[in-house]
C-alpha positions as a printed NumPy array, in Angstrom:
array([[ 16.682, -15.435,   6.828],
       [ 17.124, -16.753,   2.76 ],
       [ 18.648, -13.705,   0.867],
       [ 15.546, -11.168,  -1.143],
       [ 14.85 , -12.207,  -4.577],
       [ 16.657,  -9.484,  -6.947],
       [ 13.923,  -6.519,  -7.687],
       [ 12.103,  -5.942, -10.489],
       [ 11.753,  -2.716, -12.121],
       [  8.444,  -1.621, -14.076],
       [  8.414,   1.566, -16.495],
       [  5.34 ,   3.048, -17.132],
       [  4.943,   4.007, -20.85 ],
       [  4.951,   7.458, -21.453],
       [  1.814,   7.403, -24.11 ],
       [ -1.274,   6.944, -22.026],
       [ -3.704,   4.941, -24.246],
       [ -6.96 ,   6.229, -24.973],
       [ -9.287,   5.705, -21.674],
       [-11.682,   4.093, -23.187],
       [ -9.54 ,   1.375, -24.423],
       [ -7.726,   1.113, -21.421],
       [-10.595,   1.103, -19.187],
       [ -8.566,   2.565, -16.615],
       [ -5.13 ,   0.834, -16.684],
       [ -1.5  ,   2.009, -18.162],
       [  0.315,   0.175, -20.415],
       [  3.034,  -1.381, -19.139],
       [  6.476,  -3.189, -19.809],
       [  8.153,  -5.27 , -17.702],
       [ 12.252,  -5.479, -18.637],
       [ 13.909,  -8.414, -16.917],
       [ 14.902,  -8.496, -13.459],
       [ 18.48 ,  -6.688, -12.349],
       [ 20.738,  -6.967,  -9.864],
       [ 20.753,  -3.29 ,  -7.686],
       [ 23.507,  -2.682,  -5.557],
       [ 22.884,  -2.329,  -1.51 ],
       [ 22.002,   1.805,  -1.985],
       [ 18.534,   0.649,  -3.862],
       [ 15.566,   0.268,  -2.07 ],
       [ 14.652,  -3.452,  -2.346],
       [ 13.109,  -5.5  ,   0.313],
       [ 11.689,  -8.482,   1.466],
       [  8.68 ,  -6.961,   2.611],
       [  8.018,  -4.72 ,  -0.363],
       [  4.861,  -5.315,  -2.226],
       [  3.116,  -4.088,  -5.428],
       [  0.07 ,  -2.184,  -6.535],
       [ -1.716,  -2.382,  -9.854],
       [ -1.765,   0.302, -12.013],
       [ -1.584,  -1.963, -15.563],
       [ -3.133,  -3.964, -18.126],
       [ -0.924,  -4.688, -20.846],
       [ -2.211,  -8.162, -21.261],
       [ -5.512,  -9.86 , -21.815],
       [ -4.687, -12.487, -20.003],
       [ -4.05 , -10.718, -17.025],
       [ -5.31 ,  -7.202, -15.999],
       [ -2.774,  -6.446, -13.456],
       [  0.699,  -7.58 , -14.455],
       [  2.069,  -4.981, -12.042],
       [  0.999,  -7.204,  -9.364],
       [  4.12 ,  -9.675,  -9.976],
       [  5.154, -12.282,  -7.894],
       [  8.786, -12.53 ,  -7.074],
       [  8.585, -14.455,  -3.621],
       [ 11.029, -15.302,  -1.01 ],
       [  9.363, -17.79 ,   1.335],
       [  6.404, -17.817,   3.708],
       [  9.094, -18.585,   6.32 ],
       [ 10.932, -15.718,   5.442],
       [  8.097, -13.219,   5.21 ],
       [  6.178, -14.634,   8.464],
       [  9.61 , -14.01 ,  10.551],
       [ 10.056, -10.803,   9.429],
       [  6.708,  -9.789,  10.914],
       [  6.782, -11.726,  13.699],
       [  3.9  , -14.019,  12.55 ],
       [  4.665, -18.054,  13.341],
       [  5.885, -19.846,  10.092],
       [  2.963, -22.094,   8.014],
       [  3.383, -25.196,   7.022],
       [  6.325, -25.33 ,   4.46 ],
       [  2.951, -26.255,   1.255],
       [  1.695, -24.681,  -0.033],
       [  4.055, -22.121,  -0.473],
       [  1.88 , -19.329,  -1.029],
       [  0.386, -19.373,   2.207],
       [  2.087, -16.027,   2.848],
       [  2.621, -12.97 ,   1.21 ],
       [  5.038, -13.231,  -1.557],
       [  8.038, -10.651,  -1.071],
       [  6.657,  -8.552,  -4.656],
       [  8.865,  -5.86 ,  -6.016],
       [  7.942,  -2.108,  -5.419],
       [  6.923,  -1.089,  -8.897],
       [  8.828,   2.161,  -9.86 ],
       [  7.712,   4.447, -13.02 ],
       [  9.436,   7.003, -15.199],
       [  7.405,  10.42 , -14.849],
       [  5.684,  11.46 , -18.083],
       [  8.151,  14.85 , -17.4  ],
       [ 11.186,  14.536, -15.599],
       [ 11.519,  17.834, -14.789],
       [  7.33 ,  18.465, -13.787],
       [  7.127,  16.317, -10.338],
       [ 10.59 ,  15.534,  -8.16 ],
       [ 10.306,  11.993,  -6.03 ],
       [  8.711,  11.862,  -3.051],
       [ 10.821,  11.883,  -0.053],
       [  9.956,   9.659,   3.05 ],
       [ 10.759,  10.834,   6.531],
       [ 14.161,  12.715,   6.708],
       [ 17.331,  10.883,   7.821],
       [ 20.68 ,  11.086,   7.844],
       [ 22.648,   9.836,   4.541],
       [ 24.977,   7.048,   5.018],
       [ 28.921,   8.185,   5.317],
       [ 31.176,   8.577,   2.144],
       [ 33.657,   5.386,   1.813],
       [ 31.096,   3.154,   4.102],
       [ 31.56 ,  -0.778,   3.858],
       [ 28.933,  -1.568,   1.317],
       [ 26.7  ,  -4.617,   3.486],
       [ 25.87 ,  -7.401,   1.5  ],
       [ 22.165,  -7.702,   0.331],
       [ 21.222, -10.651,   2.974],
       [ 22.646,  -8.411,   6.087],
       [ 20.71 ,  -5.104,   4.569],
       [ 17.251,  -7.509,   4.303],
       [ 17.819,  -9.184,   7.685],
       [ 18.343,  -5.281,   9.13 ],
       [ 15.196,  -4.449,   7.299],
       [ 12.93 ,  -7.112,   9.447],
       [ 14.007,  -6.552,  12.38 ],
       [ 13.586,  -2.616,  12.406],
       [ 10.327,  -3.578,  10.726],
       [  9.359,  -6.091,  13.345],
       [ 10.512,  -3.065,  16.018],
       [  8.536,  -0.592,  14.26 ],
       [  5.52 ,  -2.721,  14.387],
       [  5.844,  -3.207,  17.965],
       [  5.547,   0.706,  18.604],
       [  2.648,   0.518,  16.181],
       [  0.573,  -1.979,  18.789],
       [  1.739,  -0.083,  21.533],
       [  0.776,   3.005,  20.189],
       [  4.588,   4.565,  21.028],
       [  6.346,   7.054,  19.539],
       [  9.896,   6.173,  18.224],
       [ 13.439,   7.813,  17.623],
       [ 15.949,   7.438,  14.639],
       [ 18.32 ,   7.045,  18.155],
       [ 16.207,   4.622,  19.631],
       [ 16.068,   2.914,  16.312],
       [ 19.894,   3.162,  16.452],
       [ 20.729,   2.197,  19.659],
       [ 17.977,  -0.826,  19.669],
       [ 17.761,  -2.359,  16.682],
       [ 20.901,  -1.019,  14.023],
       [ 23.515,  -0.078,  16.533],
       [ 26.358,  -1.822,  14.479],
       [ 25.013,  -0.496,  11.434],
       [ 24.657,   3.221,  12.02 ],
       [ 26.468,   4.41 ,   8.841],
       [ 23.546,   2.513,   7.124],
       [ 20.781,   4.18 ,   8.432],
       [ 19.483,   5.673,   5.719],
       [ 19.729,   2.863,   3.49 ],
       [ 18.033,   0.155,   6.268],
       [ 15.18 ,   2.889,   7.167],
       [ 14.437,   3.985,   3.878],
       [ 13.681,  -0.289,   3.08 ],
       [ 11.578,  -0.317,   6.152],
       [  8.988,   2.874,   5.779],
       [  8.345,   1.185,   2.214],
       [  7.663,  -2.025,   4.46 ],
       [  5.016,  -0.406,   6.415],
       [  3.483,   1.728,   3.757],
       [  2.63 ,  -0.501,   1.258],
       [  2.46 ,  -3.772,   2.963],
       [  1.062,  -3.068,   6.458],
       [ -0.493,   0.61 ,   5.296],
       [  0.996,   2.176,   7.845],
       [  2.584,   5.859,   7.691],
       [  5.936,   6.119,   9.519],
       [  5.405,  10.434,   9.774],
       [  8.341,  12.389,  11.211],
       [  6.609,  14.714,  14.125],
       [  9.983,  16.47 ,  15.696],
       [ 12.846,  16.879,  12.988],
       [ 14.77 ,  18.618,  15.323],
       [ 15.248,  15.012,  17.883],
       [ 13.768,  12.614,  14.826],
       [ 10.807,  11.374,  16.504],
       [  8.464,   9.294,  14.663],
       [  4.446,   8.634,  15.034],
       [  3.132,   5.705,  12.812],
       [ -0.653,   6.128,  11.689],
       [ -2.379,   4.394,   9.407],
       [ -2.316,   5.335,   5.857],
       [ -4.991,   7.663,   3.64 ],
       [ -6.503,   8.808,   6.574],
       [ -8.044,   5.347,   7.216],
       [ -9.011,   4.443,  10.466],
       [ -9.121,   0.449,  10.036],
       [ -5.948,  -1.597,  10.741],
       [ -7.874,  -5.237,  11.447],
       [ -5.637,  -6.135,  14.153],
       [ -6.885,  -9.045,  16.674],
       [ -5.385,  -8.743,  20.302],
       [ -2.972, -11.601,  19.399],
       [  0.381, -10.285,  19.792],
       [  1.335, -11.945,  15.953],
       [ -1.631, -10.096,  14.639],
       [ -0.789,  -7.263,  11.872],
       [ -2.461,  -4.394,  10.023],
       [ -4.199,  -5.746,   7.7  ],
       [ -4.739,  -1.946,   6.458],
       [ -2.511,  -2.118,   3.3  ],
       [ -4.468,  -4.935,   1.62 ],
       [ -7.378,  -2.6  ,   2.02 ],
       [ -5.464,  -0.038,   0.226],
       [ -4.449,  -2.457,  -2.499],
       [ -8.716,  -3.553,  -3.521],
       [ -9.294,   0.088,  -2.839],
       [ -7.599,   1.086,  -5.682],
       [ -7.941,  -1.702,  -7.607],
       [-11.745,  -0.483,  -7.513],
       [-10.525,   2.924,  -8.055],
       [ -8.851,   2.503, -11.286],
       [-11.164,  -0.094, -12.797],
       [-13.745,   2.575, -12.968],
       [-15.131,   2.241,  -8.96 ],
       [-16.927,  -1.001,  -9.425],
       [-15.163,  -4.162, -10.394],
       [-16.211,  -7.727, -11.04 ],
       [-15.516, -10.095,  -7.947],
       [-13.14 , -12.519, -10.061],
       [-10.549,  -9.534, -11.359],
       [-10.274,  -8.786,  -7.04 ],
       [ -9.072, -12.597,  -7.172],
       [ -6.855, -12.75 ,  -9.576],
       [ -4.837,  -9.953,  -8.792],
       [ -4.944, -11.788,  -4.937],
       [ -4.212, -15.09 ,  -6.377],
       [ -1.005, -13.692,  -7.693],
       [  0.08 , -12.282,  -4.311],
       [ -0.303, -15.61 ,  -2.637],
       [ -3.903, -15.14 ,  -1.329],
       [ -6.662, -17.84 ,  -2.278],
       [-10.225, -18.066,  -1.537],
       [-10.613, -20.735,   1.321],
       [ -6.964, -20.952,   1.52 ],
       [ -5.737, -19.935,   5.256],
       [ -3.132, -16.909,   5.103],
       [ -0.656, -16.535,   8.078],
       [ -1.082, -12.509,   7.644],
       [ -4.751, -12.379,   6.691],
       [ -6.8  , -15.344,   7.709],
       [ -8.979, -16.769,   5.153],
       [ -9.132, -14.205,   1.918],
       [-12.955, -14.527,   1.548],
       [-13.945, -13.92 ,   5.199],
       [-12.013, -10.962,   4.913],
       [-13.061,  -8.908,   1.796],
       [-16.533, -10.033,   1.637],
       [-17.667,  -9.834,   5.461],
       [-15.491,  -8.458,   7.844],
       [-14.902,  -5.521,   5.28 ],
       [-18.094,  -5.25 ,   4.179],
       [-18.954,  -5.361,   7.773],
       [-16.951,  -2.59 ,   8.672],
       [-18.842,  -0.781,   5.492],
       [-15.014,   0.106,   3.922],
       [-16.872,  -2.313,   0.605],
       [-19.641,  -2.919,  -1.016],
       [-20.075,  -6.614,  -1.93 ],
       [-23.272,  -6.774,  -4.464],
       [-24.726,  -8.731,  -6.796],
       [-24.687,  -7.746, -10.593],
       [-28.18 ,  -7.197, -11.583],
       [-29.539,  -9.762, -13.726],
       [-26.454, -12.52 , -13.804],
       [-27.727, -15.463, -13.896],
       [-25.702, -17.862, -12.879],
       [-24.951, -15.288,  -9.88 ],
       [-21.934, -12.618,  -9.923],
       [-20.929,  -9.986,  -7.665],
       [-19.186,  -7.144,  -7.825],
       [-16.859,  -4.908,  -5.131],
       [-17.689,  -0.922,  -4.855],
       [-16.211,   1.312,  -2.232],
       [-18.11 ,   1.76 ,   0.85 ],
       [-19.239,   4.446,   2.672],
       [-16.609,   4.202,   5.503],
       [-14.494,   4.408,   2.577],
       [-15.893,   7.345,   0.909],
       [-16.107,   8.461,   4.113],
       [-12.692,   8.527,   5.621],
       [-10.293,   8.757,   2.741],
       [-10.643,  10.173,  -1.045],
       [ -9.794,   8.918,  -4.576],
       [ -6.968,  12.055,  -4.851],
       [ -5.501,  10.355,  -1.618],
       [ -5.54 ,   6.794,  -3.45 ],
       [ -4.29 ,   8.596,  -6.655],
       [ -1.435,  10.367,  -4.766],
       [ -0.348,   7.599,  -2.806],
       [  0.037,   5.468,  -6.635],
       [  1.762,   7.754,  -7.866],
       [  4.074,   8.66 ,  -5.129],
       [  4.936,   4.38 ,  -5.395],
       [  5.423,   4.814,  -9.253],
       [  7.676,   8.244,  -8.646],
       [  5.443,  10.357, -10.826],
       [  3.1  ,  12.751, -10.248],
       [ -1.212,  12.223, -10.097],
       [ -1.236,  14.278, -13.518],
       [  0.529,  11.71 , -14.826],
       [ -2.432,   9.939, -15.009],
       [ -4.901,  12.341, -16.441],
       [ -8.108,  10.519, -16.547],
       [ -7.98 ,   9.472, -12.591],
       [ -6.565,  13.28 , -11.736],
       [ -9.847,  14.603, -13.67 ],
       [-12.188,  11.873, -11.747],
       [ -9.964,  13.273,  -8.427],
       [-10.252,  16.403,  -8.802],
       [-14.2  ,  16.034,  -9.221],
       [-14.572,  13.978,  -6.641],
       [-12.638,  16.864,  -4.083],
       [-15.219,  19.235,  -5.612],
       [-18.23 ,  17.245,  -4.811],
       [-16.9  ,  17.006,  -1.461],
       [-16.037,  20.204,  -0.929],
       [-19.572,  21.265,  -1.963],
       [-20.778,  18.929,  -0.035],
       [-18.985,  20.183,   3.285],
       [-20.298,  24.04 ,   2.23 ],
       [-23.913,  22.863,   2.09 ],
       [-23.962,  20.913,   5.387],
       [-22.626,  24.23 ,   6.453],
       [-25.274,  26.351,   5.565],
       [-27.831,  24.537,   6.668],
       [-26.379,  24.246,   9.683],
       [-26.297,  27.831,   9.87 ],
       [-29.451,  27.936,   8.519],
       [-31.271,  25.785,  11.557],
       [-29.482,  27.46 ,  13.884],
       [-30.604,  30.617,  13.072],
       [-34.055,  29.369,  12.748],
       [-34.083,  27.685,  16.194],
       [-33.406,  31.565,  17.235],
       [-35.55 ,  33.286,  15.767],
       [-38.079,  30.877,  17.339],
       [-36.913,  31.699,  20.294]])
């Protein structure tokens, strides 16, 4: 497996421009590329979300494309290789964009499951043997997902890392970034007391758009990524900005994907299909244009404070961070928690009815 491109680190700016400027986005600023030593946690299978605009010639620069190869990426998942051309025919190997909390001190980093911290004085693995460890507990892990199996940190050990035990943490830590943001799938600790695992797919979605071919993968965190694409460009957005933050992760219109079939078919049918979006025409375009909106599956299974959370928790910083979205979030939980009281009462309300009738 070729060695991981070196990771790229993106800080957030800590002055939020003016929303209505912004429309939505944070400025951004993207220093040059720097070699981490084997305790960071890059990957081959890490990906990115947008969450900037600091360019007009590109509204998600976030969304930066540091690839390995399509061989590389397709073996890790257990997908066959494509054709060597073109060579983004699979998902580039994008950097995990990290962000310096507007306070330091207001929101400490989210912590994935617990594990075990590697040994003082252990043999520092070079980067190649750490990303080669990485696909294989990744390919394992998404094994268990199919299967619908629980998993162990010792069954992890003793099938997959059991010459690398003193890097557990290290290896694991690689791999639940993996299958968060790539795959959208939540590795959740259920039992710290034996380290048992469940994986589930992320936000509370129920979608993971995999066919019964035993190559097939979720297809859940590419849902995630145009879901908050949506989100943050004020919850409609023009069809072309969904393509060209897709063109720069290796996904073309027409354009067969090892990972995702063919682009189009998938956002603008099968999704819409399954009623996650809402693929409509912009009223009066002429020529034609369309636009993508959440759909009610969408609305109906996960929320914009779950979508704002799970950004922020990539960029280490808090949802407040981000005060515009928070105040959209935080109406958008109030709406539904009204919501939920009014079904309520008339629930109540008919059934006591019905009763009296009686």
């Amino acid at each position: 497996m070729p060695r991981a491109p070196k990771r790229q680190r993106y800080m957030l700016e800590e002055d939020l421009p003016p929303q209505k400027e912004a429309q939505g986005h944070v400025d951004a600023q993207i220093p040059e590329a720097e070699e981490e030593d084997s305790s960071s946690s890059s990957s081959t299978c890490s990906s990115s979300f947008p969450l900037s605009s600091s360019s007009s010639s590109s509204p998600y620069p976030l969304v930066s494309s540091t690839p390995s190869t399509p061989e590389a990426v397709c073996a890790a998942v257990g997908t066959p290789s494509p054709p060597p051309s073109p060579p983004s025919a699979c998902p580039s190997t994008t950097s995990i964009p990290t962000a310096t909390p507007l306070s330091q001190s207001s929101s400490p980093k989210e912590e994935g499951p617990s594990t075990s911290q590697a040994l003082p004085h252990t043999e520092v693995l070079p980067r190649s043997v750490i990303d080669d460890k990485v696909a294989d507990l990744v390919r394992f892990l998404l094994l268990k997902y199919r299967r619908k199996e629980l998993t162990t940190k010792e069954e992890m050990l003793s099938s997959i890392l059991k010459e690398y035990q003193n890097h557990f943490a290290v290896i694991f830590s690689e791999a639940f970034e993996c299958m968060q943001l790539v795959y959208g799938i939540d590795v959740k600790e259920v039992d710290p007391t034996n380290h048992s695992y469940v994986l589930v797919t992320k936000l509370g979605l129920t979608y993971d758009g995999m066919a019964s071919s035993e190559h097939s993968v979720p297809k859940t965190g590419l849902l995630i990524f145009i879901l908050s694409i949506i989100y943050v460009e004020g919850n409609c957005v023009p069809e072309e900005k969904i393509w060209e933050a897709l063109n720069v992760m290796g996904l073309h219109a027409g354009r067969e994907h090892c990972m995702y079939g063919e682009p189009r078919e998938l956002i603008t049918k099968e999704w819409v299909q399954e009623q996650y979006l809402e693929y409509r025409q912009v009223p009066n375009s002429d020529p034609a244009c369309y636009e993508f909106l959440w759909g009610p599956r969408a609305h109906a299974e996960t929320s914009k404070m779950k979508v704002l959370e799970f950004l922020a928790q990539i960029n280490e910083t808090d949802p407040r961070s981000f005060p515009h979205w928070y105040e959209e979030a935080l109406r958008d939980e109030e709406q539904r928690n009204q919501a939920r009281i009014d079904t309520t009462d008339n629930t109540t309300a008919m059934a006591s009815a019905s009763s009296c009738a009686m």
